[in-house]
N, C-alpha and C positions, 0 to 999 in steps of 0.2 A: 472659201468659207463665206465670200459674201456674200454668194447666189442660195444658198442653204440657210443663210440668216434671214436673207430677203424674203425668201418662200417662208420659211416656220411663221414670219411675220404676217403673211399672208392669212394662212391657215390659221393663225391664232386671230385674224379679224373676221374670220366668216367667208374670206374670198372662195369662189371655184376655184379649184387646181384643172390645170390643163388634163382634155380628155384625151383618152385614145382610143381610134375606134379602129375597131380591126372585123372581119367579115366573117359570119358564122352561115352557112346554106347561101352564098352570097347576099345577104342580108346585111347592113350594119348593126353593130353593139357595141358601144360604149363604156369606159371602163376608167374612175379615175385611179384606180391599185396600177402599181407598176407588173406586178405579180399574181398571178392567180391559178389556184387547180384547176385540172381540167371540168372538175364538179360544180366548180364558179364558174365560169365558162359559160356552161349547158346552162346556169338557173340563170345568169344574167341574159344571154341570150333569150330564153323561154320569157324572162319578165318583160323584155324589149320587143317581145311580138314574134318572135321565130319559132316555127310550126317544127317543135323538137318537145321528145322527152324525156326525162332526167336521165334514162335508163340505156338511151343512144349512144352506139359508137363515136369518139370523138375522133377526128384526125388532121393535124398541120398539114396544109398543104404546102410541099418545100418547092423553093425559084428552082431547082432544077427536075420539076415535073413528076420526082415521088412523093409522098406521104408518110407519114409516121401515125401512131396510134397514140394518144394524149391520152392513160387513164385518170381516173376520178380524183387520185391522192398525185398524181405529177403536179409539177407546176411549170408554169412556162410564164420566161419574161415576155410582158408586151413592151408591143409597137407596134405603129404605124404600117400598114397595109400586110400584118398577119393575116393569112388566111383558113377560115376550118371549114370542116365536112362533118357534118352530124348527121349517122342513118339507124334507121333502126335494128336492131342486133341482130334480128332475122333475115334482114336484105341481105341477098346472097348477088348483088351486084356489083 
């Protein structure tokens, strides 16, 4: 309880909260939600300079070398060195 007090305290003076950056086209994007759609995802990346667009396939890249498909309404907890793949719906790669 007193790490939760100390942070609200934080937050109620203005401080940053710790970021998370996790890699979207291997790109960085930063995120201080612990949580976020995969449609937050896509526009936070796009605002942070990642050559995607909204309408793009999203996909986790998992440590054991497959992927998943992240849609618009999922949400996925972050952390530290997530990785995604954004293509365009047509790429048949």
């Amino acid at each position: 309880m007193g790490s939760e007090l100390k942070e609200a305290q934080q937050d109620s003076r203005g401080a940053d909260k710790r970021l998370i950056q996790i890699l979207v086209n291997e790109q960085p994007v930063r995120f201080e939600e612990r949580v976020a759609t995969g449609s937050e995802i896509k526009a936070a990346a796009i605002a942070q300079g990642v050559a995607i667009q909204q309408n793009f396939v999203l996909q986790e890249e998992l440590p054991n070398g497959t992927s998943r498909i992240v849609g618009d309404s999922d949400e996925v907890r972050l952390r530290e060195h997530l990785r995604f793949t954004a293509i365009a719906p047509d790429d048949n790669s």
